[in-house]
N, C-alpha and C positions, 0 to 999 in steps of 0.2 A: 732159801736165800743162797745166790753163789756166796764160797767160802773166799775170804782173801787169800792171794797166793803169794803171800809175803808175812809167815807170821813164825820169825824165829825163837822172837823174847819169849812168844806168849804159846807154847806148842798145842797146849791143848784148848786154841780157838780154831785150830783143823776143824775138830769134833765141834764145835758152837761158838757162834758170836755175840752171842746172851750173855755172857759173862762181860762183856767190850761196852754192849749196852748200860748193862747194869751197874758197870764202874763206872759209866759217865753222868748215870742219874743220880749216884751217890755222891758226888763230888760236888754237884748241882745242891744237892738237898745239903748239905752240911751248913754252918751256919757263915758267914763271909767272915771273914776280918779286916778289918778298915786298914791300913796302911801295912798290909799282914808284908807284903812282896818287897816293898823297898828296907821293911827291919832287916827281913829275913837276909835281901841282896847286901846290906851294910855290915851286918853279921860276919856273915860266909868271905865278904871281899873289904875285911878292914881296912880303911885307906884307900881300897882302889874303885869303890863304888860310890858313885854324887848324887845321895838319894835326892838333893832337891834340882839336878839335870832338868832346863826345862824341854820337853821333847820335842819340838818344833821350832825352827825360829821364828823368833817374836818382834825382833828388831833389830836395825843392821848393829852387827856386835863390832865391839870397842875392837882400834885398828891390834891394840894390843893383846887382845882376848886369844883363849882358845879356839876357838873358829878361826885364828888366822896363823895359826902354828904352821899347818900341815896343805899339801894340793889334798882337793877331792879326790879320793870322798871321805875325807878325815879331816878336811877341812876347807874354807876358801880363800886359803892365800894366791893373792893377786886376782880373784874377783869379788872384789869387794862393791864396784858399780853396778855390776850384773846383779847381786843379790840384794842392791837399794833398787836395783829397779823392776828386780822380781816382786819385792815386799811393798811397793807402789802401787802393785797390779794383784795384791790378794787381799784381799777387802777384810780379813780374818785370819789370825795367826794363832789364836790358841783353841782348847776346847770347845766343841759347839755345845751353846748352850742347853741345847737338851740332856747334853752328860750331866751337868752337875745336879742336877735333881735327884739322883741317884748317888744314897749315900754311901753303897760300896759296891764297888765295880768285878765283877767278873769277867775274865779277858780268857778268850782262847787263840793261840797262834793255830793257824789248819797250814802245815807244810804241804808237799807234791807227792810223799812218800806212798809206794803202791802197797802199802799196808793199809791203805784207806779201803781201798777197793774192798766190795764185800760185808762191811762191816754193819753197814745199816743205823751210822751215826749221825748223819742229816737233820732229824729233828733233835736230838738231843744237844748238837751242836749251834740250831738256831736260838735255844735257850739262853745262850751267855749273852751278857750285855754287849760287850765288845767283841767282835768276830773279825781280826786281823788275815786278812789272805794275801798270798805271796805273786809279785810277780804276773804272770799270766793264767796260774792255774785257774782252769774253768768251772763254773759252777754248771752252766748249761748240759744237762745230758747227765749229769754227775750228782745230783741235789738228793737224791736219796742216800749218801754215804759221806755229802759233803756240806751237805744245808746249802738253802741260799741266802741265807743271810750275809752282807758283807759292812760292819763297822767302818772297814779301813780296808782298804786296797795300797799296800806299800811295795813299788816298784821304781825301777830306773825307765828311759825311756825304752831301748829296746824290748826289758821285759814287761811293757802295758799288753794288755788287752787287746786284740783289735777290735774284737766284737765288741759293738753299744751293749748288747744283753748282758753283758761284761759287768756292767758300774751302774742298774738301774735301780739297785737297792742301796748302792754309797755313800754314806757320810762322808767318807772324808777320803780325799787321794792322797798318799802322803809318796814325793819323790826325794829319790837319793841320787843325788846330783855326783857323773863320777868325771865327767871332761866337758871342757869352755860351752859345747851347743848344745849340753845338756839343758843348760842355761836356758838358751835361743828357743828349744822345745815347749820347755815349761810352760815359757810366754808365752808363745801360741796358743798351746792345750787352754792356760786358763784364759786367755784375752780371745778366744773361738776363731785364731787367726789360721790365715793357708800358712803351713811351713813353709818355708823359703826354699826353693830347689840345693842351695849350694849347704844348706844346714845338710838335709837330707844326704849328702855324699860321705859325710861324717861319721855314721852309724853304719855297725857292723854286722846288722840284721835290718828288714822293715821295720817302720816304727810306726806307733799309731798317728793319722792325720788329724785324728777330731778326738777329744775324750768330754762324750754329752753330760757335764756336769758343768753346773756353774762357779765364777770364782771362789764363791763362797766356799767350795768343799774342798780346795787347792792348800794342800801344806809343805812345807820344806821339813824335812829331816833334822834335825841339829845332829852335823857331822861330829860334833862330840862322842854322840851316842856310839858314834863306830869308834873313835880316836879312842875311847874309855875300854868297848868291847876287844879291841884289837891288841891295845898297848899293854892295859893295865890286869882286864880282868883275862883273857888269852895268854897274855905274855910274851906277844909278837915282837921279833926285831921290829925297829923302827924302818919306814918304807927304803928300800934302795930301787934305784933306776936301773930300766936294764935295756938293753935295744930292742928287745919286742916281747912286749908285757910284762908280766907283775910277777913280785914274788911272792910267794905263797903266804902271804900276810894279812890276805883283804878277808874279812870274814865274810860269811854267804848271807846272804836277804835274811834266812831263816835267825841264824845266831841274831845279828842286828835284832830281829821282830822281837825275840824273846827279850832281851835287855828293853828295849823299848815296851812292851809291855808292862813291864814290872815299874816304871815309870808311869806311867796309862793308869794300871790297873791294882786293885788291892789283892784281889788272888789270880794266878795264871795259869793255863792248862796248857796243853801241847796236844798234835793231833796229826800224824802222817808225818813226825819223824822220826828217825833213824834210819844210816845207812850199815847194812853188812856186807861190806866186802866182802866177805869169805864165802859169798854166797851168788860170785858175779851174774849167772843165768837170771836172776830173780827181779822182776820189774821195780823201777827206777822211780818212776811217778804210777800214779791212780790214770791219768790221761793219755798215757803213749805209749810204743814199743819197748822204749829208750831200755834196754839192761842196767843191773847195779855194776857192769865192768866198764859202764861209759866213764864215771867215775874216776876210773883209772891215769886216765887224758886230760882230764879238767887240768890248770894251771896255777891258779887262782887260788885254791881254796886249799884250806889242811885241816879235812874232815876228818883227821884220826882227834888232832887236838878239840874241835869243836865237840866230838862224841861224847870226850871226856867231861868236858864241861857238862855238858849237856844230863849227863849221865851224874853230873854229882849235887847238882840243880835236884832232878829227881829224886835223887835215894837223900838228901837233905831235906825231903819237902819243902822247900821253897816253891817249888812247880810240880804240877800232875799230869803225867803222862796215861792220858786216854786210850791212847792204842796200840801200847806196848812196847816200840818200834826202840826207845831208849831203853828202858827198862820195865817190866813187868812187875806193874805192881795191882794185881789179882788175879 
Protein backbone atom coordinates (compact mmCIF):
# COMPACT_ATOMS: atom_id res chain seq x y z
CA UNK A 1 0.00 0.00 0.00
CA UNK A 2 1.53 3.65 -0.91
CA UNK A 3 2.59 5.22 2.39
CA UNK A 4 0.90 8.79 3.07
CA UNK A 5 3.23 11.56 2.54
CA UNK A 6 1.85 13.77 5.30
CA UNK A 7 2.18 11.97 8.58
CA UNK A 8 3.83 14.37 11.13
CA UNK A 9 1.45 13.67 14.34
CA UNK A 10 1.67 10.00 13.70
CA UNK A 11 5.58 9.21 12.67
CA UNK A 12 5.55 5.85 12.79
CA UNK A 13 2.74 5.24 10.14
CA UNK A 14 5.92 5.90 7.69
CA UNK A 15 6.66 2.14 8.67
CA UNK A 16 2.56 1.05 8.62
CA UNK A 17 -0.88 2.13 8.17
CA UNK A 18 -2.45 -0.63 10.20
CA UNK A 19 -2.20 1.04 13.19
CA UNK A 20 -4.66 4.25 11.27
CA UNK A 21 -6.87 1.29 10.41
CA UNK A 22 -7.08 -0.30 13.45
CA UNK A 23 -7.79 2.93 15.31
CA UNK A 24 -10.65 3.53 13.11
CA UNK A 25 -12.31 0.05 13.67
CA UNK A 26 -11.94 0.53 17.35
CA UNK A 27 -13.59 3.77 17.59
CA UNK A 28 -16.42 2.02 15.40
CA UNK A 29 -16.65 -0.91 17.83
CA UNK A 30 -16.89 1.04 21.10
CA UNK A 31 -20.12 1.35 22.36
CA UNK A 32 -22.12 4.88 21.05
CA UNK A 33 -23.48 7.23 23.57
CA UNK A 34 -26.70 8.91 22.80
CA UNK A 35 -26.27 12.64 23.19
CA UNK A 36 -22.48 11.91 24.28
CA UNK A 37 -21.25 15.29 21.72
CA UNK A 38 -23.56 18.03 22.55
CA UNK A 39 -22.74 17.06 26.89
CA UNK A 40 -19.39 16.99 26.06
CA UNK A 41 -19.56 20.56 23.69
CA UNK A 42 -21.71 22.27 26.67
CA UNK A 43 -19.18 20.95 29.17
CA UNK A 44 -16.03 22.22 27.49
CA UNK A 45 -17.87 25.61 26.09
CA UNK A 46 -20.05 26.79 29.32
CA UNK A 47 -22.38 29.43 28.05
CA UNK A 48 -20.99 29.57 24.63
CA UNK A 49 -22.41 26.32 23.23
CA UNK A 50 -26.64 25.98 22.27
CA UNK A 51 -26.71 22.34 22.54
CA UNK A 52 -30.51 22.46 21.44
CA UNK A 53 -29.02 24.90 18.00
CA UNK A 54 -31.42 23.54 15.30
CA UNK A 55 -28.89 22.89 12.35
CA UNK A 56 -30.68 23.74 9.52
CA UNK A 57 -33.27 26.28 9.03
CA UNK A 58 -36.49 25.30 9.53
CA UNK A 59 -38.60 28.32 9.09
CA UNK A 60 -38.22 31.93 8.13
CA UNK A 61 -36.76 33.09 11.71
CA UNK A 62 -38.39 35.94 13.81
CA UNK A 63 -37.29 39.42 12.29
CA UNK A 64 -35.67 39.77 15.82
CA UNK A 65 -33.92 36.52 16.13
CA UNK A 66 -30.31 35.58 15.69
CA UNK A 67 -30.25 34.88 12.10
CA UNK A 68 -30.89 38.52 11.73
CA UNK A 69 -28.00 39.97 13.88
CA UNK A 70 -25.32 39.49 11.39
CA UNK A 71 -24.73 39.67 6.87
CA UNK A 72 -23.86 36.12 5.77
CA UNK A 73 -22.72 33.85 6.51
CA UNK A 74 -23.27 34.57 10.18
CA UNK A 75 -26.31 35.53 9.38
CA UNK A 76 -29.40 36.94 7.05
CA UNK A 77 -29.76 40.38 7.71
CA UNK A 78 -31.50 42.16 5.09
CA UNK A 79 -32.43 38.94 3.20
CA UNK A 80 -35.09 37.88 4.94
CA UNK A 81 -37.44 37.46 1.31
CA UNK A 82 -34.82 35.57 -0.20
CA UNK A 83 -34.70 32.93 2.57
CA UNK A 84 -38.97 32.74 2.59
CA UNK A 85 -38.54 32.16 -0.71
CA UNK A 86 -35.85 29.78 -0.62
CA UNK A 87 -37.83 27.64 2.40
CA UNK A 88 -40.97 27.77 -0.25
CA UNK A 89 -38.93 25.96 -2.60
CA UNK A 90 -37.51 22.95 -0.22
CA UNK A 91 -40.26 20.75 0.41
CA UNK A 92 -38.05 19.57 3.75
CA UNK A 93 -36.18 21.37 6.30
CA UNK A 94 -35.09 18.98 8.91
CA UNK A 95 -33.73 15.45 9.27
CA UNK A 96 -34.64 12.87 6.72
CA UNK A 97 -36.44 10.48 8.04
CA UNK A 98 -34.55 7.69 7.72
CA UNK A 99 -31.99 9.30 10.47
CA UNK A 100 -34.29 8.89 13.16
CA UNK A 101 -34.50 5.22 13.20
CA UNK A 102 -31.22 5.22 14.42
CA UNK A 103 -30.88 5.51 18.00
CA UNK A 104 -27.40 6.94 18.05
CA UNK A 105 -25.60 8.52 15.41
CA UNK A 106 -22.22 8.14 14.43
CA UNK A 107 -20.78 11.11 12.37
CA UNK A 108 -17.44 11.41 10.63
CA UNK A 109 -16.27 14.90 9.12
CA UNK A 110 -13.60 13.56 6.10
CA UNK A 111 -11.56 17.01 5.53
CA UNK A 112 -9.10 17.65 2.10
CA UNK A 113 -6.14 16.98 4.26
CA UNK A 114 -3.14 15.01 2.27
CA UNK A 115 -2.76 12.94 5.18
CA UNK A 116 -5.60 10.79 3.80
CA UNK A 117 -3.61 9.88 0.93
CA UNK A 118 -2.38 6.37 1.66
CA UNK A 119 -4.01 5.43 4.48
CA UNK A 120 -6.47 2.79 3.22
CA UNK A 121 -9.53 4.18 5.22
CA UNK A 122 -12.43 4.10 2.70
CA UNK A 123 -14.17 1.11 4.04
CA UNK A 124 -13.89 1.92 7.57
CA UNK A 125 -15.01 5.31 6.88
CA UNK A 126 -18.31 4.00 4.93
CA UNK A 127 -19.06 2.37 8.36
CA UNK A 128 -20.26 5.64 10.14
CA UNK A 129 -23.79 6.53 9.94
CA UNK A 130 -23.28 10.13 9.00
CA UNK A 131 -20.40 10.74 6.45
CA UNK A 132 -20.08 14.74 6.27
CA UNK A 133 -17.76 15.71 3.13
CA UNK A 134 -16.40 19.08 2.48
CA UNK A 135 -16.75 21.46 -0.32
CA UNK A 136 -15.65 19.83 -3.64
CA UNK A 137 -13.40 17.10 -2.24
CA UNK A 138 -13.84 14.10 -4.69
CA UNK A 139 -14.70 10.89 -3.90
CA UNK A 140 -14.19 9.54 -7.58
CA UNK A 141 -10.76 8.02 -8.14
CA UNK A 142 -10.16 8.55 -4.22
CA UNK A 143 -12.79 5.81 -2.49
CA UNK A 144 -10.12 3.50 -1.47
CA UNK A 145 -8.68 6.01 1.30
CA UNK A 146 -11.82 8.18 1.30
CA UNK A 147 -15.13 5.80 0.99
CA UNK A 148 -17.81 6.65 -0.98
CA UNK A 149 -20.16 7.05 1.05
CA UNK A 150 -21.58 10.70 1.31
CA UNK A 151 -24.37 11.52 4.30
CA UNK A 152 -24.02 15.30 3.65
CA UNK A 153 -22.29 17.16 1.08
CA UNK A 154 -21.73 20.87 2.91
CA UNK A 155 -20.54 23.42 0.69
CA UNK A 156 -20.93 27.25 -0.71
CA UNK A 157 -21.70 27.56 -4.28
CA UNK A 158 -18.28 28.02 -5.59
CA UNK A 159 -17.06 25.04 -3.64
CA UNK A 160 -19.97 22.38 -5.21
CA UNK A 161 -18.95 19.64 -7.17
CA UNK A 162 -19.21 19.91 -10.59
CA UNK A 163 -19.15 16.27 -11.32
CA UNK A 164 -22.92 14.58 -11.10
CA UNK A 165 -20.61 11.36 -9.79
CA UNK A 166 -20.14 13.93 -7.16
CA UNK A 167 -23.87 13.69 -5.16
CA UNK A 168 -24.95 10.11 -6.44
CA UNK A 169 -24.94 8.71 -2.96
CA UNK A 170 -26.39 12.16 -1.17
CA UNK A 171 -28.61 12.64 1.51
CA UNK A 172 -28.55 15.63 1.99
CA UNK A 173 -26.80 18.97 0.31
CA UNK A 174 -26.53 21.36 3.07
CA UNK A 175 -25.46 25.19 1.52
CA UNK A 176 -23.78 27.98 3.38
CA UNK A 177 -25.02 31.00 2.05
CA UNK A 178 -22.04 33.72 1.97
CA UNK A 179 -23.49 36.86 -0.55
CA UNK A 180 -27.13 37.98 -2.13
CA UNK A 181 -26.85 35.36 -5.50
CA UNK A 182 -25.81 32.80 -3.29
CA UNK A 183 -29.34 32.91 -2.72
CA UNK A 184 -30.33 33.22 -6.54
CA UNK A 185 -28.05 29.68 -6.96
CA UNK A 186 -29.70 27.68 -4.42
CA UNK A 187 -33.03 28.34 -6.16
CA UNK A 188 -31.80 27.08 -9.14
CA UNK A 189 -29.79 23.92 -7.88
CA UNK A 190 -32.97 22.98 -5.96
CA UNK A 191 -36.02 24.17 -8.45
CA UNK A 192 -33.41 22.16 -11.52
CA UNK A 193 -33.57 25.74 -13.05
CA UNK A 194 -30.85 27.35 -15.87
CA UNK A 195 -28.90 29.92 -13.77
CA UNK A 196 -29.34 33.24 -14.96
CA UNK A 197 -26.31 34.66 -16.95
CA UNK A 198 -25.99 37.98 -14.83
CA UNK A 199 -26.01 35.58 -11.38
CA UNK A 200 -23.19 33.73 -13.04
CA UNK A 201 -20.87 37.20 -13.11
CA UNK A 202 -21.13 37.29 -9.46
CA UNK A 203 -18.99 34.28 -8.52
CA UNK A 204 -15.49 34.08 -8.17
CA UNK A 205 -14.69 30.77 -9.51
CA UNK A 206 -17.11 28.40 -12.02
CA UNK A 207 -19.89 27.27 -10.18
CA UNK A 208 -22.07 24.26 -10.58
CA UNK A 209 -25.06 24.55 -13.25
CA UNK A 210 -27.07 21.52 -12.26
CA UNK A 211 -26.69 19.57 -8.87
CA UNK A 212 -28.77 15.92 -9.78
CA UNK A 213 -30.68 15.79 -6.62
CA UNK A 214 -33.87 16.62 -5.88
CA UNK A 215 -35.45 19.31 -3.57
CA UNK A 216 -35.97 17.04 -1.13
CA UNK A 217 -32.08 16.67 -0.20
CA UNK A 218 -31.67 20.74 -0.30
CA UNK A 219 -30.92 22.30 3.31
CA UNK A 220 -29.85 25.68 4.56
CA UNK A 221 -27.19 25.96 7.02
CA UNK A 222 -28.42 27.80 10.19
CA UNK A 223 -25.86 30.65 10.09
CA UNK A 224 -25.85 30.45 13.89
CA UNK A 225 -23.83 27.50 13.72
CA UNK A 226 -21.05 29.95 12.20
CA UNK A 227 -22.14 33.08 14.29
CA UNK A 228 -21.76 30.55 17.76
CA UNK A 229 -18.44 28.89 16.00
CA UNK A 230 -16.81 32.13 15.02
CA UNK A 231 -17.92 34.60 17.98
CA UNK A 232 -18.28 32.54 20.98
CA UNK A 233 -16.66 29.32 20.77
CA UNK A 234 -13.43 30.76 18.52
CA UNK A 235 -13.36 34.02 20.10
CA UNK A 236 -13.38 36.09 16.93
CA UNK A 237 -13.59 39.88 16.87
CA UNK A 238 -17.01 40.58 15.69
CA UNK A 239 -16.94 41.00 11.44
CA UNK A 240 -15.45 44.42 10.35
CA UNK A 241 -15.57 45.65 6.52
CA UNK A 242 -12.87 46.11 4.70
CA UNK A 243 -12.49 47.28 0.89
CA UNK A 244 -11.43 44.00 -0.46
CA UNK A 245 -12.47 41.03 1.55
CA UNK A 246 -12.63 39.64 4.93
CA UNK A 247 -10.93 39.65 7.94
CA UNK A 248 -9.53 36.72 9.31
CA UNK A 249 -12.71 35.95 11.19
CA UNK A 250 -14.68 33.56 8.94
CA UNK A 251 -14.15 30.06 10.05
CA UNK A 252 -13.19 27.33 7.32
CA UNK A 253 -16.15 24.73 5.92
CA UNK A 254 -14.18 22.24 8.04
CA UNK A 255 -14.46 24.09 11.72
CA UNK A 256 -18.18 24.87 10.74
CA UNK A 257 -18.62 20.73 9.84
CA UNK A 258 -17.24 19.69 13.19
CA UNK A 259 -19.71 22.17 15.44
CA UNK A 260 -22.31 20.99 13.07
CA UNK A 261 -21.71 17.58 13.60
CA UNK A 262 -21.89 17.55 17.25
CA UNK A 263 -25.31 18.99 16.70
CA UNK A 264 -26.09 15.96 13.86
CA UNK A 265 -24.56 13.45 15.77
CA UNK A 266 -24.09 11.72 19.27
CA UNK A 267 -20.34 10.70 18.74
CA UNK A 268 -17.99 12.46 16.11
CA UNK A 269 -14.65 11.51 14.44
CA UNK A 270 -12.43 13.69 12.23
CA UNK A 271 -10.59 12.48 9.26
CA UNK A 272 -7.82 14.34 6.88
CA UNK A 273 -7.44 17.19 9.27
CA UNK A 274 -4.67 19.14 10.24
CA UNK A 275 -2.64 21.63 8.82
CA UNK A 276 1.38 21.91 9.48
CA UNK A 277 2.85 24.85 8.54
CA UNK A 278 6.11 24.10 9.44
CA UNK A 279 6.17 21.62 7.08
CA UNK A 280 5.26 24.01 3.83
CA UNK A 281 6.63 21.39 0.90
CA UNK A 282 3.99 18.76 2.21
CA UNK A 283 0.73 18.29 0.26
CA UNK A 284 -2.22 20.41 1.20
CA UNK A 285 -5.30 18.11 0.11
CA UNK A 286 -5.39 14.01 -0.85
CA UNK A 287 -6.63 15.51 -4.44
CA UNK A 288 -4.11 18.07 -5.87
CA UNK A 289 -0.65 19.55 -6.12
CA UNK A 290 -1.77 22.53 -3.87
CA UNK A 291 1.44 22.70 -0.99
CA UNK A 292 0.90 23.16 2.89
CA UNK A 293 2.76 26.89 2.06
CA UNK A 294 -0.41 27.80 -0.15
CA UNK A 295 -1.75 28.21 3.28
CA UNK A 296 0.24 30.94 3.75
CA UNK A 297 -1.89 33.52 1.27
CA UNK A 298 -5.33 32.41 2.20
CA UNK A 299 -7.10 35.65 3.89
CA UNK A 300 -9.87 34.39 5.22
CA UNK A 301 -9.07 32.01 7.57
CA UNK A 302 -6.80 31.74 11.15
CA UNK A 303 -5.82 28.24 11.03
CA UNK A 304 -3.30 28.72 13.97
CA UNK A 305 -6.70 29.45 16.05
CA UNK A 306 -8.79 26.79 14.51
CA UNK A 307 -5.72 24.09 15.26
CA UNK A 308 -6.06 24.94 18.71
CA UNK A 309 -9.46 24.21 18.93
CA UNK A 310 -9.38 21.51 17.10
CA UNK A 311 -6.64 20.04 18.92
CA UNK A 312 -8.41 20.55 22.33
CA UNK A 313 -11.76 18.94 21.02
CA UNK A 314 -9.31 15.85 20.57
CA UNK A 315 -7.21 15.53 23.54
CA UNK A 316 -10.82 16.23 25.60
CA UNK A 317 -12.32 13.48 23.76
CA UNK A 318 -15.25 15.19 22.74
CA UNK A 319 -14.05 14.07 19.08
CA UNK A 320 -11.65 11.20 17.56
CA UNK A 321 -9.22 11.98 15.28
CA UNK A 322 -8.72 9.10 12.90
CA UNK A 323 -5.68 10.16 11.10
CA UNK A 324 -3.61 11.73 13.34
CA UNK A 325 -3.35 15.04 11.43
CA UNK A 326 -4.70 16.99 14.98
CA UNK A 327 -3.33 14.82 17.30
CA UNK A 328 -2.15 11.37 17.52
CA UNK A 329 -3.93 9.33 19.51
CA UNK A 330 -2.42 5.62 18.74
Amino acid sequence: MEKGPWLSSCPWLTRTTQRAQRHAQQVLQRECRPAFAKRAMAQLFEGRYSADLAPFVQKAPDASGAEYKYDPPFGFRKFSSKVQSLLETLPEHGFPRHWEAKACRRCVVIGSGGILHGLGLGPALNQFDVVIRLNSAPIEGYSDHVGNKTTIRMTYPEGAPLSDAEYHSTDLFVAVLFKSVDFNWLQAMAKNETLPFWVRLFFWKQVAEKIPLQPKHFRILNPVIIQETAFDILRYPEPQSRFWGRDKNVPTMGAVAVILATHLCDEVSLAGFGYDLSRPQMPLHYFDSQCMAAMNWQTMHNVTTETRLLLRLVKGGVVKDLTGGVHCEF
